[in-house]
C-alpha positions in Angstrom: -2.6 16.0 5.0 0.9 13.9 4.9 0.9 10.9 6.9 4.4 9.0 7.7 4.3 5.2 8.3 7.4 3.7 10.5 7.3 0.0 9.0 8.4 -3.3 10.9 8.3 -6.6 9.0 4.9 -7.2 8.4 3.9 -4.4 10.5 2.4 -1.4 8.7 2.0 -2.6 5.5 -2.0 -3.0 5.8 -1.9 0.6 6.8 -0.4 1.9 4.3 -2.5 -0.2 1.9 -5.5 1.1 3.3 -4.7 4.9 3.7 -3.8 4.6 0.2 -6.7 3.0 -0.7 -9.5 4.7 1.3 -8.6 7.9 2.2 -7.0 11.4 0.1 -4.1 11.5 2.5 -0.5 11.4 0.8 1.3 8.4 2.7 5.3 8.0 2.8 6.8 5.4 4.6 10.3 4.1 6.0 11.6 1.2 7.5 13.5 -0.2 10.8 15.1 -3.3 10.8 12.9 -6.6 12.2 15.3 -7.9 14.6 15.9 -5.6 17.2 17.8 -5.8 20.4 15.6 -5.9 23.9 17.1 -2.7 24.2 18.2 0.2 22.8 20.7 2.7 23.9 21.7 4.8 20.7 18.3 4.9 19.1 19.9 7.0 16.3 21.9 4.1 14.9 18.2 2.8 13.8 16.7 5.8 12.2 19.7 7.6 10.8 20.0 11.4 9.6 19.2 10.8 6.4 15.2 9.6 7.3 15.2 13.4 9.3 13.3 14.6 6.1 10.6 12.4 6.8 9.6 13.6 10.1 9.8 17.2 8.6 7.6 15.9 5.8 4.7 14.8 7.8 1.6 16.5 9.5 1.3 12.8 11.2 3.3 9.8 12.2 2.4 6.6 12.4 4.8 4.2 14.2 5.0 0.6 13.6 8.4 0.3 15.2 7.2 -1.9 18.2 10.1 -0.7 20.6 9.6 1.8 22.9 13.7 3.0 22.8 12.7 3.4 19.3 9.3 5.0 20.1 10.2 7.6 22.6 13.0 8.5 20.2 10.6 9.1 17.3 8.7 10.8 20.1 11.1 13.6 20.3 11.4 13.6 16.9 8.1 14.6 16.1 8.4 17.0 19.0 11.3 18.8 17.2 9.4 19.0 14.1 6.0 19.6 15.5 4.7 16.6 14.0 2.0 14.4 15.7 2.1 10.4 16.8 0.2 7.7 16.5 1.6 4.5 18.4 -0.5 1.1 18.4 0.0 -0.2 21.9 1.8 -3.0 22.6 0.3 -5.7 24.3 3.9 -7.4 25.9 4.0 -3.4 27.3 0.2 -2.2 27.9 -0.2 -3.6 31.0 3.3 -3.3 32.9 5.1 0.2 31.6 1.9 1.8 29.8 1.9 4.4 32.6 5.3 4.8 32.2 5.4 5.2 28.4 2.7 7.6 28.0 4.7 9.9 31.2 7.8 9.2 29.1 5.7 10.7 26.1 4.4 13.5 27.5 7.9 14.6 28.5 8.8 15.0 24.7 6.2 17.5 24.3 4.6 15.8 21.6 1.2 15.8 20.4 0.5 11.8 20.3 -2.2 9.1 20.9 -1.2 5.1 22.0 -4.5 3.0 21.7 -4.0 -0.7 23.1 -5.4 -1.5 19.7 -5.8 0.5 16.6 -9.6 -0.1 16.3 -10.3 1.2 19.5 -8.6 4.8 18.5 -11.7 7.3 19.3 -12.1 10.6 18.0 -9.3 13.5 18.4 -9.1 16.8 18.4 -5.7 18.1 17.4 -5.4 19.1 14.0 -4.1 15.8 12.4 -4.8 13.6 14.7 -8.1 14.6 14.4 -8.0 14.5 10.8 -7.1 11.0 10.7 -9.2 9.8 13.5 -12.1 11.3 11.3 -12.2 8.0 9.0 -10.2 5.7 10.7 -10.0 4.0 14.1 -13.2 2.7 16.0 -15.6 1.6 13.4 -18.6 3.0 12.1 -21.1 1.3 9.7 -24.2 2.8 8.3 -26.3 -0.2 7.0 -29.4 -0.8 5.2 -32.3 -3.5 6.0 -35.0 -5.1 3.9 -36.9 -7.8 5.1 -34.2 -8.3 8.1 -31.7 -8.6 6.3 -28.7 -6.7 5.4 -29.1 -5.1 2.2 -25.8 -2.5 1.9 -23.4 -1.7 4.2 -21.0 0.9 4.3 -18.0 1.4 6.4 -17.8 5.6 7.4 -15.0 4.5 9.2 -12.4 1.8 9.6 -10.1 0.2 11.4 -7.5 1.2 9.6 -5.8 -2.5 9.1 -9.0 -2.5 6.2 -10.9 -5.1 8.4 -14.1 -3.0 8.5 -14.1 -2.6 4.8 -14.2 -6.4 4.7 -16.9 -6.6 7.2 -19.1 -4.4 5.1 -18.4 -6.1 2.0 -19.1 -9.8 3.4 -21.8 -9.3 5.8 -24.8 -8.4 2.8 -27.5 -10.7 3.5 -27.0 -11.6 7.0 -30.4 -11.3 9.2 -30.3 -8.4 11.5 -30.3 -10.8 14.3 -27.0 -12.1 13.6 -24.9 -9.8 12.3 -23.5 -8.4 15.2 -21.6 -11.4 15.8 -21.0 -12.1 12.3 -19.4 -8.7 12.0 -17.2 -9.5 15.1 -16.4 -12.9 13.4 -15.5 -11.4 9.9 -13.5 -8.9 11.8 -10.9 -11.5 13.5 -11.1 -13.8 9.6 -9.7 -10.5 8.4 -7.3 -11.6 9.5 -6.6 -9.2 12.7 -2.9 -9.0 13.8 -3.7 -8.4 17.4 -2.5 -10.9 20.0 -5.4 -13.7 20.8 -6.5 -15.5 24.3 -6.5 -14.7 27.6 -4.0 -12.5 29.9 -4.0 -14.3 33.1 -1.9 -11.3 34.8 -4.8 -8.7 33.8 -7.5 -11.0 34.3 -8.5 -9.7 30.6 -8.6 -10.9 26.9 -6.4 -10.0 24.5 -6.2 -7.7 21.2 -8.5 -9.3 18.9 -11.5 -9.7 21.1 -11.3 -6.6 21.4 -11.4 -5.7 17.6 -14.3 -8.2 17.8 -16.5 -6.7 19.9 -15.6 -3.2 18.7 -16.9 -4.3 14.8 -19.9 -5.8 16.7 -21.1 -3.0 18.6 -20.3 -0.7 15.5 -22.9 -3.0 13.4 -25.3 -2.9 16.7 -24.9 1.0 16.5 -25.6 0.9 12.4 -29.2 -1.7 12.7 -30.2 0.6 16.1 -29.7 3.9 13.4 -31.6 2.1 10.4 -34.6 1.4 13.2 -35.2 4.8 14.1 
């Protein structure tokens, strides 16, 4: 399968690290410009004609453009080329225009998913969607135990930032009573990229508990599996 990364900045790079690294998936990648405008009313002066080839190219795309003029764009590009998405949700948009986007999505015709964060990505059932969402997205460990402790741990799947990798590396020889929460600390010294505190207007915290808790449920999940 050919997965497309849309790069921001910083954003994406991980990804693309990881796929490469982890998975057999040929991974091809181009680049919008960092500073963007608040908005964005010819989208096409961003991602020109020339970068058309990559949307033909790919069975999945995975956009780190962070803009949703830019998104819904790249939306109906995919559409055109019956190509699936992948958009990590924005936290400055989840909570105000996430209805919004995903109507504004849907009109494209696309095939696409748009977790809040990238870890918390469940399993799919389209064709590369569900390919990808096979080894990456909400975490999986399967973990051995001697004499409460941690004695191997293996990440089936990742986030795909490469955060659970590091969890499973790093947590060898933590009792099984702590490393639930060592996993969700190991998780955030990554370091996760998600936004951190508290959102006052959703009464809710922000991106990287959630990576946290997702990581420490995972390793619940593994010990509860080793038990039985």
């Amino acid at each position: 399968m050919k997965i497309g990364v849309i790069k921001r900045g910083k954003y994406g790079s991980r990804l693309i690290d990881t796929l490469k690294s982890h998975s057999p998936f040929e991974v091809t990648f181009i680049e919008v410009q960092e500073d963007l405008p608040s908005l964005i009313d010819y989208p096409e002066d961003y991602i020109s004609n020339e970068d058309h080839w990559f949307f033909k190219d790919s069975d999945l795309v995975i956009s780190f453009a962070l803009h949703i003029d830019l998104d819904l764009y790249i939306a109906e590009l995919c559409a055109k080329n019956n190509t699936e998405l992948l958009i990590p949700g924005e936290e400055a948009v989840w909570y105000s225009e996430r209805s919004a986007i995903i109507k504004e999505l849907k009109k494209t015709g696309v095939t696409f998913a748009f977790p809040r964060v990238m870890c918390m990505l469940g399993e799919k059932a389209s064709p590369a969607l569900g390919e990808y969402t096979k080894l990456f997205g909400m975490p999986v460990f399967k973990c051995k135990i001697k004499d409460g402790r941690i004695v191997s741990c293996e990440a089936v799947k990742s986030a795909p930032c490469g955060a659970s990798y590091f969890v499973a590396e790093n947590i060898l020889g933590c009792s099984v009573e702590d490393a639930p929460q060592q996993a969700a600390l190991l998780a955030q010294y990554y370091p996760c990229r998600a936004p951190r505190g508290y959102n006052y207007v959703a009464d809710e915290v922000e991106g990287i508990h959630l990576a946290a808790e997702a990581h420490k449920k995972a390793m619940e999940d593994a010990i509860k599996d080793e038990r039985r």
